[in-house]
C-alpha positions in Angstrom: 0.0 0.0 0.0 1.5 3.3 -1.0 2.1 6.1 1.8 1.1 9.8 0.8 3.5 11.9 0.6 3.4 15.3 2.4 2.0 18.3 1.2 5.0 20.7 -0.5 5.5 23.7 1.9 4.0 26.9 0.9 7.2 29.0 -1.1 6.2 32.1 -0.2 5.8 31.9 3.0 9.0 29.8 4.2 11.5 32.1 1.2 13.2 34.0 4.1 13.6 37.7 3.3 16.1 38.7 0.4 18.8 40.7 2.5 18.8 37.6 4.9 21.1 34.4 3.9 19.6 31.2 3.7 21.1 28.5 5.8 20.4 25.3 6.0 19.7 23.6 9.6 22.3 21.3 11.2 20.8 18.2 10.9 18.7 18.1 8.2 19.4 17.8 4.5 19.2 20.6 2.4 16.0 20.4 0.2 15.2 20.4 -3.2 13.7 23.0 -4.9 10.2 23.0 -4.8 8.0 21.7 -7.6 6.1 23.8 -9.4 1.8 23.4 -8.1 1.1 21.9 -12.1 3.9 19.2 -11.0 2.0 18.5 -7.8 -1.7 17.5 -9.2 -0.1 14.7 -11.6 1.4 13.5 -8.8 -1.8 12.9 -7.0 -3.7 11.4 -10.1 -0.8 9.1 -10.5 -1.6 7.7 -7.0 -5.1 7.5 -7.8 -4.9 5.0 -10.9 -2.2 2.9 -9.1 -4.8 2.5 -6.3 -7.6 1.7 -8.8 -5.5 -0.8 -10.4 -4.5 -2.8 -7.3 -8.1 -3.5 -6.3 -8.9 -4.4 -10.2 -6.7 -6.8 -10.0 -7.7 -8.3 -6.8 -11.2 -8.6 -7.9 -10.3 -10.3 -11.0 -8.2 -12.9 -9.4 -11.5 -13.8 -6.8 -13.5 -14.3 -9.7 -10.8 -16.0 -11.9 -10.4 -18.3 -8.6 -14.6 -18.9 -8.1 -14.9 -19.8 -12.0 -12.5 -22.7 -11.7 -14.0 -24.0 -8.5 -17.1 -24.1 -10.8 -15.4 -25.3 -13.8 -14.1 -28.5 -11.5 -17.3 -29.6 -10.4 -18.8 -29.4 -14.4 -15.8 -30.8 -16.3 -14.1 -33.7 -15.5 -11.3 -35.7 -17.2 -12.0 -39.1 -18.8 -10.3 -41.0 -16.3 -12.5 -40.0 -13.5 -15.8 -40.2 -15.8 -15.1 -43.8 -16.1 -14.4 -44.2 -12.3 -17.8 -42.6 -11.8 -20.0 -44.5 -14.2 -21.1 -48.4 -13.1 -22.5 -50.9 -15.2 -24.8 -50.8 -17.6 -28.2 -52.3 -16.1 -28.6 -56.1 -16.8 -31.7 -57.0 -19.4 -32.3 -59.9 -16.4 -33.7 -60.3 -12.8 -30.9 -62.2 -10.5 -31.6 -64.1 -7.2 -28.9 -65.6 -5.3 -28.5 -69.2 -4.7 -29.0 -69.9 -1.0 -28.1 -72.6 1.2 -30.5 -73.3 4.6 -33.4 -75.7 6.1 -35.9 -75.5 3.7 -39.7 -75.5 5.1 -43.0 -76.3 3.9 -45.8 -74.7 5.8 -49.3 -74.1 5.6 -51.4 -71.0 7.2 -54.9 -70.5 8.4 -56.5 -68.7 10.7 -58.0 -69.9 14.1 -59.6 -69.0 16.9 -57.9 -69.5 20.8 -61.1 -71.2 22.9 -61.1 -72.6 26.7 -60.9 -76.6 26.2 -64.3 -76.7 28.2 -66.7 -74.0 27.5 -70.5 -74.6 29.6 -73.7 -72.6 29.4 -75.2 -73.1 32.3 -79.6 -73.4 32.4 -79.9 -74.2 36.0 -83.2 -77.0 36.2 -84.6 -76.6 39.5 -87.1 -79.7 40.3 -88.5 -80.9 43.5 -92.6 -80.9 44.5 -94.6 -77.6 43.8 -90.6 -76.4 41.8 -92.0 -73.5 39.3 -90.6 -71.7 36.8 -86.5 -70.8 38.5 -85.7 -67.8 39.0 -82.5 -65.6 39.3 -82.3 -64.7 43.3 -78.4 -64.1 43.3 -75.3 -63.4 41.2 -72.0 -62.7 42.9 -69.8 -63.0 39.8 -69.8 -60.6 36.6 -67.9 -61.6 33.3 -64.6 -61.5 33.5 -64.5 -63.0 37.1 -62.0 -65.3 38.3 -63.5 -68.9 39.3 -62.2 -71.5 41.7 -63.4 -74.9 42.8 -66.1 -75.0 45.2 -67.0 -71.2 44.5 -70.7 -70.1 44.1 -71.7 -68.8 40.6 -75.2 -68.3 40.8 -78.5 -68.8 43.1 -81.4 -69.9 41.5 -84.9 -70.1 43.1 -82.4 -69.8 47.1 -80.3 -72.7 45.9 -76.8 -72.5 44.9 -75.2 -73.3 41.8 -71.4 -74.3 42.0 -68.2 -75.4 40.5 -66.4 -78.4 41.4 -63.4 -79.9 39.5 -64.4 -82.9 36.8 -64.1 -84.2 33.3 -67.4 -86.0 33.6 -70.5 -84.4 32.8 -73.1 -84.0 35.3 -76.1 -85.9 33.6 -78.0 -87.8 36.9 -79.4 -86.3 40.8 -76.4 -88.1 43.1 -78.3 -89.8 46.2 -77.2 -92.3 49.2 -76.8 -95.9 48.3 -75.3 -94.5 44.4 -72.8 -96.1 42.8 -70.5 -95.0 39.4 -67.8 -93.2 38.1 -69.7 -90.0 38.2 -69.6 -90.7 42.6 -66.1 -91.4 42.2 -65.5 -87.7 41.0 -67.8 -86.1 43.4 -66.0 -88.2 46.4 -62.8 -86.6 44.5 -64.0 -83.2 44.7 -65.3 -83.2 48.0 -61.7 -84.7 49.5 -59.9 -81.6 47.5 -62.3 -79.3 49.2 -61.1 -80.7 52.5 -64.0 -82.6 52.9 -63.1 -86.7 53.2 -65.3 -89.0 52.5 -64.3 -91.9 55.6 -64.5 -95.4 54.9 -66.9 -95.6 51.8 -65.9 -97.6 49.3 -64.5 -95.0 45.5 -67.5 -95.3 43.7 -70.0 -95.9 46.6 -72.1 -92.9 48.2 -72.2 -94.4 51.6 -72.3 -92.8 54.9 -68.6 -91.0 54.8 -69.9 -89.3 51.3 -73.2 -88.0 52.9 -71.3 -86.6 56.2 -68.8 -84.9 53.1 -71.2 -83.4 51.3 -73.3 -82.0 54.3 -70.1 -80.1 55.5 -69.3 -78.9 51.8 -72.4 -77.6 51.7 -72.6 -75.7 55.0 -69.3 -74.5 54.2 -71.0 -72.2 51.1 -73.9 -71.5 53.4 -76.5 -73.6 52.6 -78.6 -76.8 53.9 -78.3 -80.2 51.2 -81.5 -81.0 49.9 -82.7 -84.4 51.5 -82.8 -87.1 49.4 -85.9 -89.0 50.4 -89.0 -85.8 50.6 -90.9 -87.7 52.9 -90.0 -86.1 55.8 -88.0 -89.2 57.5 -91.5 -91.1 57.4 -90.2 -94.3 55.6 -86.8 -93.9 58.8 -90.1 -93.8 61.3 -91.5 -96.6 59.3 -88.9 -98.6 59.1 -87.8 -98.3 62.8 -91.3 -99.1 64.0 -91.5 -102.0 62.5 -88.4 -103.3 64.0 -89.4 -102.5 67.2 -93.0 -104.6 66.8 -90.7 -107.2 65.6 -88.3 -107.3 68.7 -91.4 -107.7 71.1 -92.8 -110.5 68.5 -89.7 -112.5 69.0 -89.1 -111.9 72.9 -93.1 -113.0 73.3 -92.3 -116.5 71.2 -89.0 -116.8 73.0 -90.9 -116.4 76.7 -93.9 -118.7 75.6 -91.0 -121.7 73.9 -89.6 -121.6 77.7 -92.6 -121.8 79.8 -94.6 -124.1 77.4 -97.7 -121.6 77.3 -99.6 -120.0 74.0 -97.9 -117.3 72.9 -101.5 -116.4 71.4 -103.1 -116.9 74.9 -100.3 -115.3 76.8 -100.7 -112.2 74.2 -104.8 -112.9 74.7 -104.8 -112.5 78.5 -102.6 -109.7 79.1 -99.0 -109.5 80.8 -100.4 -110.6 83.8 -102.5 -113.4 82.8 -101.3 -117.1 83.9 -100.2 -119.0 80.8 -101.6 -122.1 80.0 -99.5 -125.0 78.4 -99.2 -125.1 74.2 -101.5 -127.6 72.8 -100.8 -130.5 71.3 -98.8 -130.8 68.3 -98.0 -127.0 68.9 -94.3 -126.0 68.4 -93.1 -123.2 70.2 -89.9 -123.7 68.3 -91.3 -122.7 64.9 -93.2 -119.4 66.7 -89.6 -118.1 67.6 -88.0 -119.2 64.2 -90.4 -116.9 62.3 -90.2 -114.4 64.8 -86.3 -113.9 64.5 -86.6 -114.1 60.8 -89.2 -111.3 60.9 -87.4 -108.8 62.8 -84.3 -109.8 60.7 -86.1 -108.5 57.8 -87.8 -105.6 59.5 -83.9 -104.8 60.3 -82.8 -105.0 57.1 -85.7 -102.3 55.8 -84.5 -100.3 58.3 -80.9 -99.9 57.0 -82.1 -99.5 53.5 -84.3 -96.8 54.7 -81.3 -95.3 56.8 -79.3 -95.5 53.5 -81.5 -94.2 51.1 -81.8 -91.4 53.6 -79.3 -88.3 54.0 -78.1 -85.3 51.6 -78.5 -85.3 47.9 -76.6 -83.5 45.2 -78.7 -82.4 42.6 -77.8 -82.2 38.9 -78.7 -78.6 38.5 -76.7 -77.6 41.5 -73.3 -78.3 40.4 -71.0 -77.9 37.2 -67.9 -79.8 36.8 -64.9 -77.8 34.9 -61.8 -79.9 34.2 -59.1 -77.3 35.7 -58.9 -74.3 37.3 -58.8 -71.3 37.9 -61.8 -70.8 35.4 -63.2 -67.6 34.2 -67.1 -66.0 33.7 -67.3 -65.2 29.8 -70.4 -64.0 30.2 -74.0 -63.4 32.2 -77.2 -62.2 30.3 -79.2 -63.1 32.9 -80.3 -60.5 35.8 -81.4 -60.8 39.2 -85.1 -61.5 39.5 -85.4 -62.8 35.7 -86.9 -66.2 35.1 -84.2 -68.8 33.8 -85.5 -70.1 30.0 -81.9 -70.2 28.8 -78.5 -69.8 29.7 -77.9 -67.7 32.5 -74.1 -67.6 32.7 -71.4 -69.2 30.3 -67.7 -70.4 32.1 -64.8 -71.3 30.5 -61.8 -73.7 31.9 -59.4 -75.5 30.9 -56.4 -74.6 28.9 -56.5 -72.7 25.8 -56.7 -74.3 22.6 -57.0 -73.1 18.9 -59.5 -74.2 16.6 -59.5 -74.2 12.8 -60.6 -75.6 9.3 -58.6 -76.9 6.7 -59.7 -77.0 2.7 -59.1 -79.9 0.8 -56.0 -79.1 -0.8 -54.7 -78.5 2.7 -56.1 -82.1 4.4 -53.1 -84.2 3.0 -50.2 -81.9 4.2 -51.7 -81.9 8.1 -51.8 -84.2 10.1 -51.1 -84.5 13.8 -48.1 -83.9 15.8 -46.7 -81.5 13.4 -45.4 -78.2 14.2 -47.3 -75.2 14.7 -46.1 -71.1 15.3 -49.1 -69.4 16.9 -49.2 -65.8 16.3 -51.4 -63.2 18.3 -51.1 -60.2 15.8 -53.1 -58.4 17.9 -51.1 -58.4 20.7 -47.6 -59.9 19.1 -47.8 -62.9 21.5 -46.6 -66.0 19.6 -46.2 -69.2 21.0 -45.1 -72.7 19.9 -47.9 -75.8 19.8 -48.6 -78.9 18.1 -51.4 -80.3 16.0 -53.7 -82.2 18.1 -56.7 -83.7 15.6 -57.4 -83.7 12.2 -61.1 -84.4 11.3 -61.5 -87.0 8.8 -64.9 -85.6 7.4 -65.9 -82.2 6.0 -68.0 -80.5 8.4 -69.5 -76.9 8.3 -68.0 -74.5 10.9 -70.0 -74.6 14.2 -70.8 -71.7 15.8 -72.6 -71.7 19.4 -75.7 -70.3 19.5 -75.8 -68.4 22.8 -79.7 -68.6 23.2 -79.3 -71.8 23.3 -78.6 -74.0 26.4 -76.2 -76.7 27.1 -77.1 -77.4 30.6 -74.8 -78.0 33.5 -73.2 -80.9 31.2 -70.2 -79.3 31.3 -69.6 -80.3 27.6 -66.9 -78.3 25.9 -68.6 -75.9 23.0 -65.8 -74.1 21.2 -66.3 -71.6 18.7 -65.3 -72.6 14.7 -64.1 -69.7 12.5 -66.5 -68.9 10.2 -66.0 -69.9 6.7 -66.8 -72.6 4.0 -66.8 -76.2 5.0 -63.3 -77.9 5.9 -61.9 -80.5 7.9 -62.1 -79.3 11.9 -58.3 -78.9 13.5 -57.5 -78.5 17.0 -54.0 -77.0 17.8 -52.6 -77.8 21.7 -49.8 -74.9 22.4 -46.6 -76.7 24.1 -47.4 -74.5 27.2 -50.9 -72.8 28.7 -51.7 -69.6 26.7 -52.2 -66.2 28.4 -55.8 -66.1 29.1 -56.2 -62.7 27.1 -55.7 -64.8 24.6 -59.7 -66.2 24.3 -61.8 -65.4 21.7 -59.5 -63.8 19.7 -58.5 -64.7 16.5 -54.9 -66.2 16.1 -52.1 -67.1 12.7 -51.3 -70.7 12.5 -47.9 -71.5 10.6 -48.1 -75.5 10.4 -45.0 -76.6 9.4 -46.2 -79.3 6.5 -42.5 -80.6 5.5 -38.3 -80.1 6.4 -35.6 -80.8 4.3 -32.9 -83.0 6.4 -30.1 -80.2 7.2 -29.2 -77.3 4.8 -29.9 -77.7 1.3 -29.4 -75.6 -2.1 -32.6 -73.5 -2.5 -33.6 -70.7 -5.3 -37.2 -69.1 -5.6 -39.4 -71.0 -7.5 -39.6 -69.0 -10.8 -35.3 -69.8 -11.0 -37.0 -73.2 -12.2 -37.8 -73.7 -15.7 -38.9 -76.8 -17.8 -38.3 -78.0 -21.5 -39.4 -79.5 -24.1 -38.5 -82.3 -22.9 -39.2 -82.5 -19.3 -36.0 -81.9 -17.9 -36.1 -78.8 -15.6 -33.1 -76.5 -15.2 -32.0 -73.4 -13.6 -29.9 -70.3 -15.6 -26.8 -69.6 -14.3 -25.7 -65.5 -15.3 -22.3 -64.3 -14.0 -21.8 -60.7 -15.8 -23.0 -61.9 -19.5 -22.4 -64.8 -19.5 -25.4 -67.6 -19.1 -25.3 -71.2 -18.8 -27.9 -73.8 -18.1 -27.6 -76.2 -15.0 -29.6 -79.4 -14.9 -31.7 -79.7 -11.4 -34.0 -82.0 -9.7 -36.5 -80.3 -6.9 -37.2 -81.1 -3.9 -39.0 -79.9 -1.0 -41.3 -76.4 -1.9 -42.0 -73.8 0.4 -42.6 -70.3 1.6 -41.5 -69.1 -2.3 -38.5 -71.5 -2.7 -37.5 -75.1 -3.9 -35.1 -77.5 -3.2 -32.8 -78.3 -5.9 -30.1 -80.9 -6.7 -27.6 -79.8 -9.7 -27.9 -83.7 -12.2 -24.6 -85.1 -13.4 -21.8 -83.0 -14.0 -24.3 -79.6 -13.7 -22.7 -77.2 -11.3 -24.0 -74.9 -8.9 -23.3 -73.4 -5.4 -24.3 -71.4 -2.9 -23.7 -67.6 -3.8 -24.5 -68.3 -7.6 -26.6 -66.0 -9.2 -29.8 -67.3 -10.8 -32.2 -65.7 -13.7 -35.7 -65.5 -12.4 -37.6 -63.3 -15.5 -36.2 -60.2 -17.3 -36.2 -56.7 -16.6 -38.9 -55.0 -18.4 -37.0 -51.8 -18.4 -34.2 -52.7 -19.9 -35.1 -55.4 -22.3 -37.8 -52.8 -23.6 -34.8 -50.8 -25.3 -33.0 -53.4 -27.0 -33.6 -54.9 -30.1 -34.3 -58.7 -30.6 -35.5 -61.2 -28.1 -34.3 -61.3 -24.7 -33.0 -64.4 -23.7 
C-alpha cells in the first residue's frame, strides 16, 4: 500500500527575506527545490490509478479463482468419468443361490377357545318347583372362578363349581354307585372334605357326612334325598321294634310251654296255659327272628337311602382351574329359560378348518407357530386332531342352552366347509388370549439339514421335461440341470444332475427386466 507523501510547503511563506542568507539547519538535509503546483496534481492522479489498479486486480483474481472452482465440479477428465459410471443395467432379474433348512408350511387362521366352555340353564325340580328364577349373582364376566366357588342362586339354591371331566347328567343320592360318585367323592376330599371309609364309587355314609359339610361351608342346607319327611326312617324303625317284642313274646312262651296267642290274649299278667298238642313253640320263635331280621334290614335300607343329595342342576364340573365367567345375560329377578351364565376352563386351545387341498399336508403332531397379531404374543404348539370328514363351521348359538353338562362348546371360525383342526400350544396360553382370533404357521415338510434353494420362478422346464435353472455371471449364461425337492414359503429345493454345477452364492435368472429389455432390439434371452 503506498504512503502519501506530504504536502509541499508553501514558497512564499518559508522564502526567508532577500537581505537575509539562507542556511540550512544542522541536521537536516538541504532540500530540493520546490515543484512547481502543475507538478503536484499529476502526482496525485498518479496515486489514484495505481490504487484503482490494485483493487482491479484483486477482484479479478476472486472471480478467476470462483470460475475454476465451478469449472471443476462441471468438467471432468475421462479417467475419473469412467471411475464414476457403473455398469450398464442387466436385461435380467438375478436371485442368489441360498443354502439353509428349507420349510414347507401351511397358514390358516384360528380361533384360541377354553378346552371346556358350559352354558349353564340351571333346572330346578323338586314338589310344587315353578318356573326358577334368578335370586343371586356374585360373579360378573370376566370374574375369576375356583373350585367349590358359588356362581349363581337360583330359586335360594346354589349353583357351584367343582373340579371334573365327567359331565353332570343324573341327581347323586345315598346308596349310588358309578364313576360319576367317584369324582364327586374326588371333589369333596380336594375341598377338604373326606369321605371316611366308603368304598370309590360308593355314596355311603362318609360321602353323605362330606357333602353335608361342603355344603354348610357355602352356606346352605343339602337337599334331603328322600322328601318324605323321615317317614319311611319312622316306618322302618317301628317295625323293627313290633318285631323285637314278636320275637321276645315267642321266645318267653317256647320256655314256659304256654300259647304265645293266649299269653298275648290274656294280658301281661294273665297265667299262661300250656301249648297244645302238636304246637311247636320252636317254629313261633324261628319266624319271629326271621321277621325282625327282615324288619332290620328295611331299616338300614331306609337309613341308606336317607341323608343329603346333590342335585344335577346344582353343580358344574370344569376340568381345571382357575376358570373364568365369559359372560352373564341373565339379571337378578329374571326367570331362567336359557342360559344364564357361560364359564370357560381348561387350557386354551386353537381351533381351525382346513380345505381340501390343505387335508393331505396336516396331520397330527406337526409343528405349529401361533401368532397373536393383535397383541404380538406368539407361541409354539402342536397339531392335536385332524377331522376325517368335511363338516360346516359350528358356531354356538348363545340362546341356546347346554345345561350344566359341562360339555366343551368351542367356537369354529367362520367360513366354508373344511376339515375341523384343533391345535394344543406346548405350554398354557395367556388367558387374554380367548376369543381372539390367532395365525397358524403349520409346518407341512423339512428338508434334512441345509440344502441348495432358489425361488421358484429360478425353475424352468423344457421341451422335454427336464427342468433347469440359468446360471448368469456378468454376461455370461449357462444352463444347470436340477432336480427339486421340498417347496415352500416361495422356494425349492434343488439338486444340480450329473456334472451340472451350482453353489451357494450363484446367481440365478428369475424373468427379465422390463425396463431394460424394452430398449434393445431382438429377443431377450
Amino acid at each position: 500500500m503506498s504512503v502519501p507523501e506530504p504536502p509541499a510547503p508553501d514558497s512564499a511563506a518559508a522564502e526567508p527575506p532577500p537581505h537575509v542568507p539562507r542556511k540550512s539547519p544542522p541536521d537536516v538535509a538541504p532540500e530540493s527545490p520546490s515543484e512547481p503546483p502543475a507538478a503536484a496534481g499529476a502526482s496525485d492522479a498518479g496515486l489514484a490509478r495505481r490504487r484503482r489498479w490494485v483493487v482491479a486486480v484483486v477482484v479479478g483474481a476472486v472471480a478467476l479463482s470462483g470460475a475454476g472452482v465451478a469449472a471443476s465440479q462441471v468438467i471432468k477428465s475421462p479417467a475419473q468419468a469412467v471411475a464414476e459410471a457403473g455398469p450398464p443395467p442387466m436385461d435380467v432379474l438375478v436371485a442368489r443361490v441360498e443354502k439353509r433348512v428349507l420349510r414347507d408350511t401351511v397358514i390358516v387362521r384360528g380361533t384360541a377357545t377354553a378346552g371346556q366352555t358350559v352354558r349353564i340353564t340351571p333346572v330346578m325340580g323338586g314338589e310344587g318347583a315353578g318356573t326358577p328364577v334368578v335370586t343371586k349373582l356374585p360373579l360378573s364376566a370376566g370374574d375369576r372362578v375356583t373350585a367349590g366357588r358359588v356362581l349363581l342362586e337360583v330359586s335360594g339354591r346354589p349353583v357351584f363349581a367343582l373340579a371334573g371331566a365327567l359331565p353332570v347328567y343324573r341327581d347323586l343320592k345315598p346308596g349310588a354307585t358309578g364313576d360319576d360318585v367317584r369324582q364327586v367323592q374326588k371333589a369333596l376330599a380336594a375341598r377338604g372334605h373326606g369321605t371316611g371309609s366308603d368304598r370309590a364309587g360308593t355314596f355311603g355314609p362318609g360321602t353323605k357326612a362330606a357333602l353335608t359339610a361342603f355344603y354348610a361351608s357355602i352356606g346352605y342346607e343339602p337337599l334331603p334325598a328322600l322328601a318324605d319327611g323321615g317317614a319311611s326312617v319312622t316306618a322302618a324303625e317301628e317295625a323293627v321294634t313290633g318285631a323285637e317284642r314278636a320275637l321276645e313274646d315267642a321266645e318267653a312262651a317256647l320256655r314256659t310251654g304256654a300259647s304265645p296267642e293266649a299269653g298275648a290274649e290274656a294280658g301281661a299278667g294273665a297265667g299262661k296255659r300250656a301249648a297244645p298238642p302238636g304246637d311247636d313253640g320252636q317254629r313261633t320263635v324261628r319266624r319271629a327272628r326271621e321277621d325282625l331280621a327282615k324288619a332290620r334290614t328295611r331299616l338300614s335300607e331306609a337309613r341308606a337311602a336317607a341323608g343329603p343329595m346333590l342335585p344335577a342342576g346344582e353343580v358344574v364340573f370344569l376340568e381345571s382351574f382357575p376358570a373364568r365367567v365369559d359372560s352373564v345375560p341373565a339379571r337378578i329377578g329374571s326367570q331362567v329359560t336359557g342360559p344364564v351364565m357361560t364359564v370357560s376352563g381348561g387350557a386354551l386351545v386353537v381351533h381351525a378348518q382346513l380345505q381340501e387341498h390343505q387335508k393331505g399336508l396336516v396331520g397330527p403332531g406337526q409343528k405349529v407357530q401361533i401368532l397373536s397379531e393383535i397383541s404380538g404374543v406368539t407361541a409354539s404348539a402342536d397339531v392335536l386332531t385332524v377331522a376325517d370328514s368335511l363338516s360346516l363351521p359350528r358356531v354356538p348359538d348363545p340362546a341356546a342352552g347346554s345345561g350344566t353338562d359341562g360339555q366343551a362348546d368351542p367356537p369354529a371360525p367362520a367360513g366354508e366347509r373344511g376339515y375341523a383342526l384343533v391345535i394344543r400350544p406346548d405350554r398354557p396360553l395367556d388367558p387374554g388370549l380367548a376369543g381372539q382370533d390367532v395365525r397358524l404357521t403349520i409346518e407341512a415338510a423339512a428338508t434334512d439339514g441345509e440344502v441348495l434353494v432358489v425361488p421358484v420362478s429360478a425353475v424352468s422346464a423344457g421341451a422335454d421335461g427336464r427342468t433347469s435353472v440359468t446360471v448368469v455371471k456378468g454376461q455370461d449364461r449357462r444352463r444347470v440341470e436340477v432336480r427339486p425337492g421340498t417347496a415352500g414359503d416361495g422356494y425349492v429345493e434343488v439338486r444340480p444332475v450329473g456334472s451340472g454345477r451350482l453353489a451357494e452364492g450363484d446367481d440365478v435368472m428369475t424373468g427379465i427386466n422390463p425396463g431394460v429389455a424394452e430398449g434393445k432390439e431382438g429377443d431377450a434371452p
